[in-house]
Structures are given as structure tokens and as C-alpha cells.
N, C-alpha and C positions, 0 to 999 in steps of 0.2 A: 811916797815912801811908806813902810807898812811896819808898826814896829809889834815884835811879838814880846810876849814875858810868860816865861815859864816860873807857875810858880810852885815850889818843891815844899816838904819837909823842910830840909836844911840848909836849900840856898834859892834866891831868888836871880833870874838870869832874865836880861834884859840885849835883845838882838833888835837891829836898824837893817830890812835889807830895801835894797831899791827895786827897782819894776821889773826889773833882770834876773834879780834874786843874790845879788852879788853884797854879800854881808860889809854894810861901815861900818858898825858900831856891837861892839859884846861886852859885854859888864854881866859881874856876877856882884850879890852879896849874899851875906847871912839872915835868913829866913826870920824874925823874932821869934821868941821860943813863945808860943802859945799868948798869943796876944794878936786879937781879931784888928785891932785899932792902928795897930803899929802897924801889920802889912798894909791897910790901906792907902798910911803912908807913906812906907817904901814904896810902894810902886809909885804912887802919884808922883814920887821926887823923881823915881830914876823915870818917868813920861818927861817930867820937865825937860831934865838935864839933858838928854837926848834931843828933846825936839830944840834945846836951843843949841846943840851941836850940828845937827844938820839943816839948821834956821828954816823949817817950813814945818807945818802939822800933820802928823800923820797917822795912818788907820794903828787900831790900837786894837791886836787881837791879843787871849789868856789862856796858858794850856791851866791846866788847874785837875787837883789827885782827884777831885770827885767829877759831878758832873750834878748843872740843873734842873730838878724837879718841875716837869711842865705840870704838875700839878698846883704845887705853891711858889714856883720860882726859888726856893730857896736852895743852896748849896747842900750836897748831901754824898755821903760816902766818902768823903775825904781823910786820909791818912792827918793830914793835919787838923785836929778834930776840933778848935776855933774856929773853923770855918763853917763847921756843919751847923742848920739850921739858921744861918746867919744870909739875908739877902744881898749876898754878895757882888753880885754885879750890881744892883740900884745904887749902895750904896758906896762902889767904886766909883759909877759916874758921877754920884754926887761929891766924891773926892775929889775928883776932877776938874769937874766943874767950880770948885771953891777955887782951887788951885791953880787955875785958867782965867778962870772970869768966863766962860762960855760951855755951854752942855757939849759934852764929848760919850758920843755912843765908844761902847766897847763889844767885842765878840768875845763870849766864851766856849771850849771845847775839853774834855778830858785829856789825861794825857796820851792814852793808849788812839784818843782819834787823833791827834793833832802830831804823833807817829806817822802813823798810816798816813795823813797827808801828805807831810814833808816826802815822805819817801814814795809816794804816789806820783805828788807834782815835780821835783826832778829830782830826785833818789836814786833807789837801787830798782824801784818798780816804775821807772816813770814813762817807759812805752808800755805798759798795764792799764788794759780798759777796766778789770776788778782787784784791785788789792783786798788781802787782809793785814792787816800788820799789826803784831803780834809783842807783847812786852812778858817775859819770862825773870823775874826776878826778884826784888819783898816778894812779890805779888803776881798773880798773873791776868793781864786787862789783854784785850783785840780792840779794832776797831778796822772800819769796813768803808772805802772807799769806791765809787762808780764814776768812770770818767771823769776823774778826777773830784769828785764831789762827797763829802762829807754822810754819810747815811747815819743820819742820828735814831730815826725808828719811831713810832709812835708813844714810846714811855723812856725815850730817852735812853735807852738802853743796848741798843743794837752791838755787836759786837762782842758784850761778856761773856764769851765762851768759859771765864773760869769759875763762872756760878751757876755750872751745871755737873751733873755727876760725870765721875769719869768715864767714857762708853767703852763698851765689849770689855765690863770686869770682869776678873779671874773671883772666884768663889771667895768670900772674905777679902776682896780687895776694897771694897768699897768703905768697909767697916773700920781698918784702917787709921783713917785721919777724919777729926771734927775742923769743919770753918767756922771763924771769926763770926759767919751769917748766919750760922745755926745749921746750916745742913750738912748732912754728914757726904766725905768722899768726894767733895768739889774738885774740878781739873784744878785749881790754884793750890790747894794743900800736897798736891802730887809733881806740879811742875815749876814751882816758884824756888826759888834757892833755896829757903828755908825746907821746902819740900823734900826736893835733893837730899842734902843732911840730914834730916828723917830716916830716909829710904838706906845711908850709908853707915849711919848708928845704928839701924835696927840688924844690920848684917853684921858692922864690925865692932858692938859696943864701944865704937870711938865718937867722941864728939866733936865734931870737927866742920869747920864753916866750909862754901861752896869752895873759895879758891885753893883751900888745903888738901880739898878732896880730887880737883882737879891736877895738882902738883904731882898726889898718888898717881891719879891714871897715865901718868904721861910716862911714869915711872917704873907703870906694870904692875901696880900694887893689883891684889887678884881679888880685895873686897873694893875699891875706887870700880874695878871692871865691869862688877856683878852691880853695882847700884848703876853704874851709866848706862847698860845694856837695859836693866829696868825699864830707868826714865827714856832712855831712847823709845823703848814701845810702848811706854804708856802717851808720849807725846806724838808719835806715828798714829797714834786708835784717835787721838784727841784731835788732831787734824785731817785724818780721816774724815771724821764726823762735821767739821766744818767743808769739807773743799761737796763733799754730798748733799748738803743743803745751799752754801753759797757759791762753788764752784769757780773758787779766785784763778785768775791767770796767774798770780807771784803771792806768795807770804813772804812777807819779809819779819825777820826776827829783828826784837830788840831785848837790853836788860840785859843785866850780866850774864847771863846761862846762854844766849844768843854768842858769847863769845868762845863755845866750844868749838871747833871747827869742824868735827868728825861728825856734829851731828845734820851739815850738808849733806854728806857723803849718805850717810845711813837710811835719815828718816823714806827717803824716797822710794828706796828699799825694804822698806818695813810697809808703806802705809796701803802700797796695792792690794793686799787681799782687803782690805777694810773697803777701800774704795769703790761704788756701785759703777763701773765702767771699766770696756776692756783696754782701754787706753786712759794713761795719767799726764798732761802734761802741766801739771802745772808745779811750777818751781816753786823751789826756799832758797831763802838767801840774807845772807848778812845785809845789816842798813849801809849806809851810804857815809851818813849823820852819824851816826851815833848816836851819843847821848844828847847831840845836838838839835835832835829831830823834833820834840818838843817844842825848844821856842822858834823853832823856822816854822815848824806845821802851824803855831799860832798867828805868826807873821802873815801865813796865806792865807789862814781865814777870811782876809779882805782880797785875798784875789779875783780874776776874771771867775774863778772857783765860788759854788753857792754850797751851805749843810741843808739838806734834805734830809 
């Protein structure tokens, strides 16, 4: 049996699937608010308590907001900033191992791969020999899937499409929005929720979160129209730019902006002039999972599946 743990900002989720993939066991809790010590031992407890629910041991994978630096192994880029610089796997297995009485390896993956797995290995892409899957919402992360296998890249990095400039800007588009990382006009400042609302304030001096601005468009509001028509083409050029160099058979969307529906219909529509080929076929598509896809992608970690 393969247990995954997704662990978030604000809550920590603990899933048991078996060899089938067929979920026993889902538990959530509350994340500690900034406290490295404390999550090492929520999880260690919810391992326990699990493995003595389904009385036998088993593989222990971790979706996690950042991802490890093959240079120092340390944890790095996480949303939940306790964790950064902190050598997070050694010393979860050392939790573990206290916990156990016996050394227990762990897998770690980010959240945006451990996505793209679930929904790789039996999702909404899972006859896809190349996935991308795609998380649109704080934040915007990718990660990149090959016959079902993990592509983590040579710096650990593979996949972050949203730390890169937005491609085919309009004169002054770029200039725009500053990221978090220091460069200016990242695809994450233009496609991530927060992004959106930007794009919907700057048209209708209203300040207003994603799903208020979505209520608008459903509504016919004509500034909700003019920001979605936006982001629909700036996310068409930005996947463009991905399906031209990795050329996925499915992206699958996640994140709450993944739950526009129109934006099936359209992006496929928009992204062919971008596209270097007279033919497109590769699909978008809603997950499968959901927000669930996380701690399943973590769970596979230990499957017949290897990260490369």
C-alpha cells in the first residue's frame, strides 16, 4: 500500500491508496502556522496512525509547495517559508525513524509534479504518453510527465513554465507586473488568480477576487468579459510556447482558474497561430482529481512509476 501526504499552507492531507489505486484512508488536518518542528510531527503521527489502520507498512511519498535543491538538498521555494532552507526530507526520516524504531526512506516531489502524475497515472490524461499539468491559481507551477514518469530535469526544475516571461508580448505588456522572484512579466503574475484580478482592476477600477469576477462574466458584466478574453490569450501564447518545445499529448489544468469551463472551449482556438505546426492536436482538459491530485500523485511516487 502507498501512503501520500500533501503537504499545503493550510492543511495537511494524508491519503492510503492500495496497488489498484483505490483510496482507504483521507484525513486532512491543519497545517501549524509556521512552525518547522510541529509539521514534522504531524505527519510522523498521521504515518503512524494510518499504517496502524491498515496494519502493514507502507511507501511514504510527499507532495510539498517547494521542491529539493540537488545542490544542498535543502527544501527551497516553498509557500510555507518554515520549510525553506530546512533539510526536510533527512530530517522527516529521522522523524520517522524515532517514531518507528526503524529507518523509513521517504519520496519527495512538488506540488505542480505530483499533479501531473496523478492525473498522468490514472486521471484525465492517463492514456498520454506526454503530459503537462498545469496549476493556475496563488501561483502558477507545471510539471511534465513521460510514460508515466516524473521528469524532474537536471536543476530540479523542469516544468516552471511560470518563471519565465510571458511569450509574444504586446508592447508594454511585459512591463506590467513585477514577480515575487525578481523578474519582471513572469507567465505566474499574468495567469495565477491573483493575476486575473489585476488584469480586472486595471479595466474596472474594482477590486474584486477571482470568484466575484467570475460571477461577473457569467452574468455578462462587459469589464468580467474584456479581462477573460485577456487572460484567455495570454494563457493560449503561454501554452503555445510550452506544447513547441515539449509537445504534450494532454495538459491537463489544475487550481482554481482550471475551473473556468469556457476556457476548454477557447484556448485551442486561440493557441494555433502560436503554434509551429499545421496541425495541433493536443488537448486541455479539466483533472480528474481535483484538488485531490496532490496527495494521489504523492502516493505514486512509489509506483511501478520511476522521477527522472
Amino acid at each position: 500500500m502507498k501512503i501520500g501526504i500533501d503537504l499545503g499552507g493550510t492543511k495537511i492531507e494524508i491519503l492510503v491508496l492500495d496497488a489498484d489505486g483505490k483510496e482507504l484512508i483521507r484525513k486532512r488536518v491543519d497545517t501549524p502556522s509556521n512552525d518547522y518542528q510541529a509539521i514534522q510531527k504531524v505527519i510522523a503521527s498521521l504515518v503512524f496512525e494510518a499504517e496502524q489502520i491498515v496494519d502493514q507498512e507502507c511507501t511514504i511519498g510527499i507532495c510539498t509547495p517547494g521542491s529539493l535543491s540537488p545542490a544542498t538538498s535543502l527544501l527551497r521555494n516553498a509557500n510555507t517559508t518554515c520549510l525553506n532552507g530546512q533539510p526536510f526530507k533527512q530530517d522527516l526520516e529521522r522523524s520517522l525513524a524515532n517514531k518507528f524504531r526503524i529507518a523509513r526512506e521517504i519520496r519527495i516531489a512538488n506540488d505542480a509534479n505530483c499533479f501531473a502524475l496523478s492525473e498522468a497515472i490514472d486521471g484525465a490524461a492517463q492514456n498520454a504518453n506526454t503530459v503537462f499539468g498545469v496549476i493556475v491559481g496563488t501561483g502558477t507551477g507545471g510539471g511534465l510527465v513521460i510514460n508515466k514518469q516524473v521528469l524532474v530535469g537536471g536543476n530540479s526544475i523542469a516544468g516552471e513554465w511560470g518563471h519565465n516571461p510571458l511569450p509574444w508580448a504586446n508592447d508594454g505588456e511585459l512591463e506590467l507586473t513585477k514577480c515575487w522572484c525578481g523578474q519582471q512579466g513572469c507567465i505566474e503574475t499574468f495567469l495565477s488568480g491573483p493575476g486575473f484580478e489585476f488584469e480586472f482592476e486595471r479595466i474596472s477600477n474594482k477590486k474584486l477576487i477571482a470568484e466575484e469576477i467570475v460571477k461577473l462574466l457569467v452574468r455578462g458584466d462587459s469589464n468580467a468579459e474584456q479581462a477573460m478574453h485577456i487572460y484567455e490569450h495570454r494563457m493560449a501564447r503561454s501554452l503555445a510556447h510550452v506544447i513547441n518545445i515539449f509537445d504534450p499529448t494532454v495538459i491537463v489544468l489544475g487550481g482554481g482558474m482550471s475551473k473556468i469551463r469556457r476556457i476548454y472551449e477557447n484556448i485551442p482556438e486561440l493557441w494555433r497561430q502560436w503554434i509551429f505546426s499545421d496541425c495541433v492536436k493536443t488537448k486541455i482538459l479539466p483533472p480528474k482529481f481535483g484538488d485531490a491530485s496532490g496527495v494521489r500523485g504523492a502516493a505514486w511516487l512509489w509506483g511501478d512509476e520511476v522521477v527522472i
